[in-house]
MARMILUM-921327 format. One record per residue (C-alpha): x, y negated, z negated. Coordinates in nm, 2 decimals, padded with zeros to 4 digits. Example, Ala and Ser with C-alpha at 12.3 -4.5 7.8 and 13.67 -1.06 7.14 Angstrom:
<recs>
@x: 01.23, y: 00.45, z: -00.78
@x: 01.37, y: 00.11, z: -00.71
</recs>
This chain:
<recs>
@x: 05.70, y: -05.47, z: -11.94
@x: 05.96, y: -05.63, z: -11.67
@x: 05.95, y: -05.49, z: -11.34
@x: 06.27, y: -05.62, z: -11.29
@x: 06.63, y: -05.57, z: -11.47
@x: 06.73, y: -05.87, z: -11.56
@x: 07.18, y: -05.92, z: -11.46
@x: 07.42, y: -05.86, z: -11.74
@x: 07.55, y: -06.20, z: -11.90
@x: 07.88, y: -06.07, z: -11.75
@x: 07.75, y: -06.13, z: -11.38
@x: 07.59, y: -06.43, z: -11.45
@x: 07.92, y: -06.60, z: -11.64
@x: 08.12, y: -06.48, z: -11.34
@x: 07.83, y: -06.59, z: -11.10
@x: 07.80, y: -06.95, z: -11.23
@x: 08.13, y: -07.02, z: -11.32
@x: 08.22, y: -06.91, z: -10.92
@x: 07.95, y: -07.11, z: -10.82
@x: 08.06, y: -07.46, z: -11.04
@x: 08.39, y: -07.38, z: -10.85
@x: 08.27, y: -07.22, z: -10.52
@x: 08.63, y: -06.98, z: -10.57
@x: 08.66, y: -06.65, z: -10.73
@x: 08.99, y: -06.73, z: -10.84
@x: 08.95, y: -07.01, z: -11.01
@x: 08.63, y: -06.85, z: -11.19
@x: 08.89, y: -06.55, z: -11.25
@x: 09.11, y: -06.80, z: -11.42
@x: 08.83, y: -06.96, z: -11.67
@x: 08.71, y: -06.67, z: -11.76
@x: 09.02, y: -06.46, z: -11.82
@x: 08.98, y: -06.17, z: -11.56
@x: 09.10, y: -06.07, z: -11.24
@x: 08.99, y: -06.20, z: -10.89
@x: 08.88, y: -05.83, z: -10.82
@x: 08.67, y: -05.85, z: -11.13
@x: 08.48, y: -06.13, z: -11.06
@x: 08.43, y: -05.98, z: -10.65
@x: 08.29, y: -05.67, z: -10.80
@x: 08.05, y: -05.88, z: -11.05
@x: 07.93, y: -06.08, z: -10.77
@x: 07.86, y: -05.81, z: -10.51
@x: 07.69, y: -05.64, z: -10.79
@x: 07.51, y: -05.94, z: -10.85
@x: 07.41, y: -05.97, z: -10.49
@x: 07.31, y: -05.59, z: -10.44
@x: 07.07, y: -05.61, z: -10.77
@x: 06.89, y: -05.92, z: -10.64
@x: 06.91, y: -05.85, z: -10.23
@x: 06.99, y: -06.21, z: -10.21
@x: 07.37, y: -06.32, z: -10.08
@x: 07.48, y: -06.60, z: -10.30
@x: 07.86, y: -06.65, z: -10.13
@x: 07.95, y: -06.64, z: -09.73
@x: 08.30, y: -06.50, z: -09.73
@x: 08.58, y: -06.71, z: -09.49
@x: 08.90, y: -06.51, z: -09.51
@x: 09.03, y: -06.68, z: -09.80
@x: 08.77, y: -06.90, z: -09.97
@x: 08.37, y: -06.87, z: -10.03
@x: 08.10, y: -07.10, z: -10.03
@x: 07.74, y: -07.09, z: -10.14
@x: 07.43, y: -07.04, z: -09.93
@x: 07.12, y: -07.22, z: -10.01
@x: 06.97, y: -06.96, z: -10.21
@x: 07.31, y: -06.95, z: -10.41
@x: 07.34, y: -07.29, z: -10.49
@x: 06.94, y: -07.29, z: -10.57
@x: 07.04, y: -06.99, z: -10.82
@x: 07.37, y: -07.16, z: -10.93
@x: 07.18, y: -07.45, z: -11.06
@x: 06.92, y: -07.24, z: -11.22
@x: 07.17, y: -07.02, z: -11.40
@x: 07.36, y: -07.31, z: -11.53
@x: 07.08, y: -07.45, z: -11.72
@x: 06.96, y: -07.13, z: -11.85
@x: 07.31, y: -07.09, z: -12.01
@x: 07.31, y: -07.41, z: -12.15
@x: 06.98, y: -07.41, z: -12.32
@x: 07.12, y: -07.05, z: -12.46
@x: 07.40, y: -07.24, z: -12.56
@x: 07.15, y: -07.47, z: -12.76
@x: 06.95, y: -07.22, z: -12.90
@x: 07.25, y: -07.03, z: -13.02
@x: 07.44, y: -07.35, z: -13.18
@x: 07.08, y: -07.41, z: -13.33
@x: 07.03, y: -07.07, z: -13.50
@x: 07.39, y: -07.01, z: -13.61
@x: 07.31, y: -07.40, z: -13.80
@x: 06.98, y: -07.28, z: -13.93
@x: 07.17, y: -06.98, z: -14.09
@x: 07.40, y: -07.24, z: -14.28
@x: 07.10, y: -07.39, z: -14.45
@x: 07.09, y: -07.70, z: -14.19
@x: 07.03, y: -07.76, z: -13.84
@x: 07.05, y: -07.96, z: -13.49
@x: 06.77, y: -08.21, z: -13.39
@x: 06.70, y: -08.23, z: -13.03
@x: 06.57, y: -08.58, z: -12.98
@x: 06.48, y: -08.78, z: -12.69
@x: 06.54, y: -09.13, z: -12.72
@x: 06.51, y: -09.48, z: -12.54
@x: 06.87, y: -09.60, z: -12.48
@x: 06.89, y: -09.96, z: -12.52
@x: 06.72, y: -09.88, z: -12.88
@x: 06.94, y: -09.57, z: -12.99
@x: 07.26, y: -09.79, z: -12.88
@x: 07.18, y: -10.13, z: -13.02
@x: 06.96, y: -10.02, z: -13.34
@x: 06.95, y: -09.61, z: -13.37
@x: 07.31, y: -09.49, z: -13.37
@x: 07.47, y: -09.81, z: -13.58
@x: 07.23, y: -09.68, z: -13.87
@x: 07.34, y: -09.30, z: -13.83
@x: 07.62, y: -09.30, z: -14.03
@x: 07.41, y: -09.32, z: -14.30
@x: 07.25, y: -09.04, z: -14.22
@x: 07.54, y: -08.79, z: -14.16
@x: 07.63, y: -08.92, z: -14.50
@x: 07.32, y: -08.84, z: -14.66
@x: 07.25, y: -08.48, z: -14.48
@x: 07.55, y: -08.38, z: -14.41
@x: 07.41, y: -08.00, z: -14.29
@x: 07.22, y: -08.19, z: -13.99
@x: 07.29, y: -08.34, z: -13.69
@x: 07.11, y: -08.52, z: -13.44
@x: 07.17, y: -08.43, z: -13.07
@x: 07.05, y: -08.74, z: -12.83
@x: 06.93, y: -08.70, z: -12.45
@x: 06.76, y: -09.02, z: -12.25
@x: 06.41, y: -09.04, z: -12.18
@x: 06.21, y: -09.34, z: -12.09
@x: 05.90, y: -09.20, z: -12.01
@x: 05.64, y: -08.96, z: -12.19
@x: 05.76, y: -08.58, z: -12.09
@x: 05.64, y: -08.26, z: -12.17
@x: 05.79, y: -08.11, z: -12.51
@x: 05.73, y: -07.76, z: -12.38
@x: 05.91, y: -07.83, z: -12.06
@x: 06.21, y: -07.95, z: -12.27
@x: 06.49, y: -07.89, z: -12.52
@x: 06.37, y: -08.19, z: -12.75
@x: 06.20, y: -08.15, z: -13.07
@x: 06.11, y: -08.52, z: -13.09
@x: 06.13, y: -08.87, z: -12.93
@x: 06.17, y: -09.19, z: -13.01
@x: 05.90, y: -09.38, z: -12.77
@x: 05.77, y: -09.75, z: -12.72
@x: 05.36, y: -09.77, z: -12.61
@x: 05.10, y: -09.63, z: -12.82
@x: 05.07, y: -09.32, z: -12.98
@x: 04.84, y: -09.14, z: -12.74
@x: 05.10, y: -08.85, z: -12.68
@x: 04.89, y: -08.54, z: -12.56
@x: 04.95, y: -08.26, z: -12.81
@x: 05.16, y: -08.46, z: -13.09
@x: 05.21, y: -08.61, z: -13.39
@x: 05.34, y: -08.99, z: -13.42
@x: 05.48, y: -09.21, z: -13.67
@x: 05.47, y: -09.60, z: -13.65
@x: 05.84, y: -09.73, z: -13.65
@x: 05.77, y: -10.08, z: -13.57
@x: 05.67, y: -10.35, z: -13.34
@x: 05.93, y: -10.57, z: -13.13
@x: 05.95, y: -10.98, z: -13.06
@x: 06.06, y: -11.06, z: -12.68
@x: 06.23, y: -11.37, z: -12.61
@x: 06.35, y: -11.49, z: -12.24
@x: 06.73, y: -11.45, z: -12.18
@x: 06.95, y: -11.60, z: -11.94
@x: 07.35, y: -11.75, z: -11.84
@x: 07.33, y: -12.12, z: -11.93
@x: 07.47, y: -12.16, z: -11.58
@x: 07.19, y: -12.03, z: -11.45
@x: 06.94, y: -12.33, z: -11.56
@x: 06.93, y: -12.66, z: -11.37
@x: 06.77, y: -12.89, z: -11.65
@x: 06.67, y: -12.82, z: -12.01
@x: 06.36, y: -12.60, z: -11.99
@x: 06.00, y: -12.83, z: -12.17
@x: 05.75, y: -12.60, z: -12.03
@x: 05.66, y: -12.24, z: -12.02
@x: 05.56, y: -12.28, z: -11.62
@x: 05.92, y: -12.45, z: -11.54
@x: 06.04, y: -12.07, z: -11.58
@x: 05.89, y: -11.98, z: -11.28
@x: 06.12, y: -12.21, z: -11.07
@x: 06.39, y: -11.97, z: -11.14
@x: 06.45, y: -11.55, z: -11.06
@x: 06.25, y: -11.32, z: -11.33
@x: 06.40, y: -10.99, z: -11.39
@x: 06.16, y: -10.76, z: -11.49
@x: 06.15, y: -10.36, z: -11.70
@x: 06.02, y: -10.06, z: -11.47
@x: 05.92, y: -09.91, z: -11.77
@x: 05.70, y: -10.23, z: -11.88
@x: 05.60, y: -10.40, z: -11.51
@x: 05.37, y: -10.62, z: -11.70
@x: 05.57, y: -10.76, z: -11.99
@x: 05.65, y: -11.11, z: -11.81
@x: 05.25, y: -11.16, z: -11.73
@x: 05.18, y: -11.06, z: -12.10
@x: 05.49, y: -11.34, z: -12.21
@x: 05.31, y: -11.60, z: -11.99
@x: 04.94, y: -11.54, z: -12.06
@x: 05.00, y: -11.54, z: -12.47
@x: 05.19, y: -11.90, z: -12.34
@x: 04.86, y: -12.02, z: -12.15
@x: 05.01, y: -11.98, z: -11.82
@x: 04.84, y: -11.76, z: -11.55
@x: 05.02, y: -11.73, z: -11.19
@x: 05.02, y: -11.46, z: -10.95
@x: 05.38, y: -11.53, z: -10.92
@x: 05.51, y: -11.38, z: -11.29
@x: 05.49, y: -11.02, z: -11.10
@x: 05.73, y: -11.13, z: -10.86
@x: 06.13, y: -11.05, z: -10.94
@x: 06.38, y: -10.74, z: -10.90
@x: 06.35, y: -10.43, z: -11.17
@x: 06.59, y: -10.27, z: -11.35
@x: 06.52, y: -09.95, z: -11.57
@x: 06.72, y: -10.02, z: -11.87
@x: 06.75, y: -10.32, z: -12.14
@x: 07.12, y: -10.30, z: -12.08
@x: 07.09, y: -10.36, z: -11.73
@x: 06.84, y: -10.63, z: -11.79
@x: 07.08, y: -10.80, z: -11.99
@x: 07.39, y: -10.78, z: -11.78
@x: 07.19, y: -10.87, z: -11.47
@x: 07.09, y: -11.19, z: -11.70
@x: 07.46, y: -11.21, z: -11.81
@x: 07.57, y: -11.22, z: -11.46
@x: 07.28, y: -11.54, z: -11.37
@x: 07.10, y: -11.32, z: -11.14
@x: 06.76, y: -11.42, z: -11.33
@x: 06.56, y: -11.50, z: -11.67
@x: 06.51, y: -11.14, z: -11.87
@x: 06.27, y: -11.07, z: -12.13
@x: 06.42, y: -10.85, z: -12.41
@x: 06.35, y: -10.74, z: -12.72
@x: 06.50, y: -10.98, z: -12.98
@x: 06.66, y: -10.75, z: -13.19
@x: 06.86, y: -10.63, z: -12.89
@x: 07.02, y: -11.02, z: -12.84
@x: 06.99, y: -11.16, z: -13.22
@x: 07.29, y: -11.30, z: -13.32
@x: 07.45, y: -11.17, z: -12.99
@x: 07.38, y: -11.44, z: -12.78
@x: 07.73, y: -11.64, z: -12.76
@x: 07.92, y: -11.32, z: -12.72
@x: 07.70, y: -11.18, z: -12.45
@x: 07.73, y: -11.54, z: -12.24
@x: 07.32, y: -11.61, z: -12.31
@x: 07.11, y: -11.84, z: -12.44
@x: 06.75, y: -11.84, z: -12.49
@x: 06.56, y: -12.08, z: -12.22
@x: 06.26, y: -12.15, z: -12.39
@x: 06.19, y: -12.01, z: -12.74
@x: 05.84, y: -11.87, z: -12.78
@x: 05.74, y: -11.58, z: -13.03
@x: 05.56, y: -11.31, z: -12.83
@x: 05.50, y: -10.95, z: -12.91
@x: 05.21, y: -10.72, z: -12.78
@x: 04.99, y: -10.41, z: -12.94
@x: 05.25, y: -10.15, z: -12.81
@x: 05.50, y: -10.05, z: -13.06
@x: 05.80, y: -09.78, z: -13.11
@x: 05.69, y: -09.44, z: -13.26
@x: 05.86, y: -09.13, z: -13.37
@x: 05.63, y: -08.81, z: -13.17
@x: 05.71, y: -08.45, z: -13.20
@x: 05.50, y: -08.15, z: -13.14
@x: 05.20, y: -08.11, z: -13.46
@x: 05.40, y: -07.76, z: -13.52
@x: 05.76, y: -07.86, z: -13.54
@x: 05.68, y: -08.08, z: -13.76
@x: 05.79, y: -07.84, z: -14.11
@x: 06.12, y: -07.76, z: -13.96
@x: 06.41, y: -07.94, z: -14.16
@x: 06.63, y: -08.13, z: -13.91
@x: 06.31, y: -08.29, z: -13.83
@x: 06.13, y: -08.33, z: -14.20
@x: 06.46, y: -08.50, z: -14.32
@x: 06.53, y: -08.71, z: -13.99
@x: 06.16, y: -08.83, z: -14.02
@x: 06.17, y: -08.95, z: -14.35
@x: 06.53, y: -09.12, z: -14.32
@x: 06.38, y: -09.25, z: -14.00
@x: 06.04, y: -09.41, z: -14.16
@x: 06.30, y: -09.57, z: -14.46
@x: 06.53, y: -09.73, z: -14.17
@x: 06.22, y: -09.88, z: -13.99
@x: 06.04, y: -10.00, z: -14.33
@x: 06.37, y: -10.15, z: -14.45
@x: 06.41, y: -10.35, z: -14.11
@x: 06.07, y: -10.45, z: -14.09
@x: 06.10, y: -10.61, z: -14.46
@x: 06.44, y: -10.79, z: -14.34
@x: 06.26, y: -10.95, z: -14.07
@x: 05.97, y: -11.13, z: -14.26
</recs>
């Protein structure tokens, strides 16, 4: 049993939306009631929790600490509500949202171009995307599933192999000095390197028989995309997944310095949590999802 009373939705719409705009009259405003209104709401607000959320000055307010602390929280307890809500109302027509996290260079360049096929073919579900590029607690978290490159050592989960990727070195042709012979003759020239693979260059070189201390040295960016604008704009040599630059190259301003296959043992996976895995958004994305990846993998050889 709570020892507490939870405040009304009423004060906590008139509470955050006063907070978003630190003014009661332009929360009065959004929320179709008076200024008064929203005062009242708030000081009730205040008196229930013994916490002041606003300092008055004559005619504005502004948050404390604890307000904005509490304004924050509130907000994204509203919007998972709104989630949950959207969610059940779908689950009542028969179909249903599907709260994936996904890696963004993938879901923009090979994810989302397919999807259309899949809003054709289940037209009751839809698949809601948020970024993650590293592993994150499901229970922590709105998603149902993610899309994630590494191995399928997810705590707690169930994975599906998608496939494995290619890297080639990407780069502005104005960038290189002289035609490039040798794998080593890369090092004379700026390596950009992944955050969320630091060791993907040393990997490239050592499948290429070339061991240097020198292959962890370069600036790191986060996402593919940046990799490949950064190598766009001649600040380095990238390594990217292929499928990313394939048949790209001209239109991006790239070329491929030295042409070498190279993958590795990691690989992109579909994980969700073992239980969700009988719900429908996620049953009917998973299979669509396995097709896609065994259809690609066939196309490439």
């Amino acid at each position: 049993m709570r020892k507490f009373k939870i405040p009304n939705m009423g004060a906590l719409l008139a509470f955050e939306a006063s907070a978003r705009h630190e003014s009661f009259t332009h929360a009065a405003k959004e929320l179709f009631l008076t200024e008064s209104a929203i005062s009242r709401q708030i000081a009730t607000l205040e008196s229930n929790l013994g916490v002041r959320l606003f300092v008055r000055a004559k005619q504005r307010v502004v948050l404390t600490r604890a307000g904005r602390i509490y304004g924050t929280q509130v907000r994204r307890a509203l919007e998972t509500l709104d989630r949950e809500t959207l969610s059940i109302i779908a689950h009542g027509s028969g179909g249903g949202y599907l709260e994936l996290a996904v890696l963004p260079t993938f879901a923009s360049h090979w994810l989302i171009p397919r999807l259309f096929d899949f809003n054709e073919r289940f037209q009751d579900v839809r698949v809601n995307m948020g970024v993650r590029t590293d592993m994150f607690s499901f229970e922590d978290s709105h998603f149902e599933a993610a899309i994630h490159y590494g191995k399928p050592t997810w705590p707690g989960t169930s994975s599906d192999y998608l496939f494995g990727e290619e890297v080639v070195a990407i780069c502005s042709p104005t960038l290189l000095k002289k035609p490039v012979r040798k794998p080593q003759e890369l090092l004379a020239y700026p390596l950009l390197h992944s955050t969320t693979r630091p060791d993907a260059w040393t990997r490239w070189f050592a499948d290429l028989g070339v061991e240097d201390n020198t292959t962890m040295q370069g600036v790191r960016y986060e996402l593919h995309t940046m990799l490949i604008a950064a190598a766009a704009a001649g600040l380095g040599i990238a390594l990217v997944p292929r499928f990313f630059v394939e048949g790209q190259l001209d239109h991006l301003g790239l070329v491929m310095p030295f042409e070498a296959r190279s993958g590795g043992d990691s690989a992109y996976y579909l994980v969700y949590p073992t239980e969700l895995s009988h719900g429908r958004p996620l049953e009917v994305f998973r299979t669509w999802l396995l097709e896609q990846a065994g259809a690609f993998t066939a196309m490439r050889g």
